[in-house]
C-alpha positions as CSV (number, residue, x, y, z in Angstrom):
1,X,192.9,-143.4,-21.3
2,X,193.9,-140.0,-20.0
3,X,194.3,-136.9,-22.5
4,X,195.2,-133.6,-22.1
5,X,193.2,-130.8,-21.3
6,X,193.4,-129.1,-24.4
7,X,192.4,-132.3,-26.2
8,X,189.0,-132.2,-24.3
9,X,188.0,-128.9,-25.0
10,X,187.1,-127.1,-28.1
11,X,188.9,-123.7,-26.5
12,X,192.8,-122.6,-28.0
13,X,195.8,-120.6,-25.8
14,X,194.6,-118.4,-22.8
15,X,190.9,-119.0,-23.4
16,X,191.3,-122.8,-21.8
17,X,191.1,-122.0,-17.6
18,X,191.6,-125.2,-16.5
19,X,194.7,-127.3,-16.0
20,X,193.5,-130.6,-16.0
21,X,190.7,-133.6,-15.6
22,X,191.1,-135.5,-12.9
23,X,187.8,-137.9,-13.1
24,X,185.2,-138.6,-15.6
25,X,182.8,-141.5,-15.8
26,X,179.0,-142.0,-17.2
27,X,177.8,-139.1,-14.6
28,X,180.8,-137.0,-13.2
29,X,183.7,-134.7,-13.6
30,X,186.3,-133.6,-11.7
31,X,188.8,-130.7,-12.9
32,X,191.6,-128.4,-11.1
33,X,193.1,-125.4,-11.6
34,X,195.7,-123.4,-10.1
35,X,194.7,-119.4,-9.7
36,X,197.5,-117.7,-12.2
37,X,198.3,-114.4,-13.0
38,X,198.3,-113.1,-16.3
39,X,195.0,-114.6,-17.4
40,X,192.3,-112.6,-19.7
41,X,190.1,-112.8,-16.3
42,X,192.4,-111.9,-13.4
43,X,192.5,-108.7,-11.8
44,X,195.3,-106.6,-11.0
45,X,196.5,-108.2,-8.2
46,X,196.0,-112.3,-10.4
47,X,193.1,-113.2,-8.6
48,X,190.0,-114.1,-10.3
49,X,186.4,-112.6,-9.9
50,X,184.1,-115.3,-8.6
51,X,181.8,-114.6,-11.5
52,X,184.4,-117.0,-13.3
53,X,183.4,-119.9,-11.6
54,X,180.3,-120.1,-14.0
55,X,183.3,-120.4,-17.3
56,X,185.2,-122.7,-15.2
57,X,182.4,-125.1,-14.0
58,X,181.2,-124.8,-18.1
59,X,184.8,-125.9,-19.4
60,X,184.4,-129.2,-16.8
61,X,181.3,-129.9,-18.4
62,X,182.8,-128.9,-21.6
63,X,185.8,-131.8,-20.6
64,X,183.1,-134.1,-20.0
65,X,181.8,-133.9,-23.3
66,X,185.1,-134.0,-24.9
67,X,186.4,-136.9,-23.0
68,X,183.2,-138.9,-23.4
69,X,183.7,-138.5,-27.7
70,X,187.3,-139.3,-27.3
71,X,186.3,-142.5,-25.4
72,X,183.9,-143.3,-28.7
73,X,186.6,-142.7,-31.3
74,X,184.7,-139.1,-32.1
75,X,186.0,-135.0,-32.6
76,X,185.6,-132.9,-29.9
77,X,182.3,-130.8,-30.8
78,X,181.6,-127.0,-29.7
79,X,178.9,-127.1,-26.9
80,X,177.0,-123.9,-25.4
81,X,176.0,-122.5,-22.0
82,X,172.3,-121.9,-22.3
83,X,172.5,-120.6,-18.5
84,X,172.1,-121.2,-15.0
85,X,170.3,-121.2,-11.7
86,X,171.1,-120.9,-8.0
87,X,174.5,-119.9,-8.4
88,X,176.1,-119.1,-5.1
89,X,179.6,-118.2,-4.3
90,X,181.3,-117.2,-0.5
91,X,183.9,-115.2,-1.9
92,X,184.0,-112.2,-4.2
93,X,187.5,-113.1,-6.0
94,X,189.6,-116.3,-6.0
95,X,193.1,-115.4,-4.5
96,X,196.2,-116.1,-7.0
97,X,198.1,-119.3,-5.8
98,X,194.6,-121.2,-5.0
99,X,194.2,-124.3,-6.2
100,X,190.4,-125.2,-7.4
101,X,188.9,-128.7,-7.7
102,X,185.1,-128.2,-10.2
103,X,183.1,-131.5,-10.0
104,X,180.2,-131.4,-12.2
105,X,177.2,-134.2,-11.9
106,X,174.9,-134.7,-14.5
107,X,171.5,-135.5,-13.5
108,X,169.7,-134.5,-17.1
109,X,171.0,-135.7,-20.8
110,X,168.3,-136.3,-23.5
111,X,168.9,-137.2,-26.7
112,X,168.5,-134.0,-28.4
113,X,171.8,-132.4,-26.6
114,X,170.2,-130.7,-23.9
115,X,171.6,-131.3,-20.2
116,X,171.5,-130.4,-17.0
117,X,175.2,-130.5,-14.3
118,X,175.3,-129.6,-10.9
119,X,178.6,-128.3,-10.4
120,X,181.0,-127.2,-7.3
121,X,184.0,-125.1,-6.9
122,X,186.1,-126.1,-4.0
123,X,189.4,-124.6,-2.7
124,X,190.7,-123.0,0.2
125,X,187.6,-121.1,2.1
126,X,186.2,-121.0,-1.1
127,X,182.7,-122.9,-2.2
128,X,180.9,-121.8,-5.4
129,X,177.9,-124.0,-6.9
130,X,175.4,-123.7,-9.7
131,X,173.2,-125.9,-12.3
132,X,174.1,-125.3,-15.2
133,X,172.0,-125.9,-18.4
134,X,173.7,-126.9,-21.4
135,X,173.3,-127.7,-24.8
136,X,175.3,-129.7,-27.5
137,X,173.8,-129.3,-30.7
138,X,173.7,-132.7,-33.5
139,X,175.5,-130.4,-36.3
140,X,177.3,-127.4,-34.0
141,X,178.8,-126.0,-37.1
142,X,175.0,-124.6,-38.1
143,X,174.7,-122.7,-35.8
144,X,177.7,-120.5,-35.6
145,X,177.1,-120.0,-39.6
146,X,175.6,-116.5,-40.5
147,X,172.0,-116.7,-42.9
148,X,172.6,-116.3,-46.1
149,X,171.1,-112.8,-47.3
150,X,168.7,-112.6,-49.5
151,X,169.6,-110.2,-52.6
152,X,167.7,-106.8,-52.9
153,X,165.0,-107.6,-56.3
C-alpha cells in the first residue's frame, strides 16, 4: 500500500519538502521532489541552498519510518536528526524546476531507536550525500515536554 507523503511524515503545510515516496522496503528509500519557488528555504531567484539536502535526505528517512508504522497498523511518531558526517555536495544551490530523487540505505537500526542511513541526492549535475545519524525515541512525546519547575520554598 502506497500513502501520501504527508501521511508518512510527522511535518504540516510548507514545512514537508518532499513530494513523494517512490520505494521503501526493509532497508531503503527512495523520494523526489521538484525544486519550487515560494518555499521557507528558496532563495530569491526559487532555488534551494545545498545545505537543504541534509532536511531533505532527513524527511526520506523520516518517510521510512512513517511508512514502515503504517505497514504495522501504528501512528506516525516524531523522529530527530542527531547529525551527520561526510556530507558532500557539487553544487552550491539547487536550480528551481530540478527534479531530485533522495535514496536513503540503512545499514544501522538497534532496538533502542538509534540508526544510521546513507543517503544520496541525485538530479541534473547535481550529487549530494551524507550519513545521517538518527534517533526515534520509544515515547517521543517526553522529550519535547518542558521539566516541571520546582516551586521556590
Amino acid at each position: 500500500m502506497t500513502w501520501p507523503i504527508a501521511e508518512l511524515l510527522p511535518h504540516a503545510g510548507d514545512m514537508i519538502l518532499v513530494d513523494e515516496l517512490l520505494a521503501c522496503d526493509e532497508d531503503n528509500v527512495e523520494t523526489r521532489l521538484v525544486v519550487r519557488p515560494g518555499g521557507p528555504f528558496n532563495d530569491v531567484d526559487g532555488s534551494l541552498p545545498a545545505w537543504v539536502a541534509l532536511e531533505l535526505m532527513a524527511q526520506s528517512v523520516a518517510a521510512y519510518a512513517g511508512y514502515h508504522a503504517r505497514q504495522a497498523g501504528q501512528p506516525v511518531e516524531l523522529g530527530f536528526l542527531l547529525g551527520t558526517r561526510k556530507f558532500d555536495c557539487n553544487v552550491e544551490r539547487f536550480p528551481a524546476g530540478s527534479e531530485l530523487r533522495i535514496r536513503g540505505l540503512r545499514s544501522l537500526q538497534d532496538d533502542n531507536g538509534m540508526g544510521v542511513f546513507e543517503c544520496h541526492l541525485d538530479g541534473p549535475g547535481i550529487h549530494a550525500e551524507a550519513r545521517l545519524n538518527v534517533f526515534r525515541p520509544p515515547n517521543p512525546d517526553g522529550y519535547l515536554q518542558e521539566p516541571a519547575q520546582d516551586s521556590p520554598a
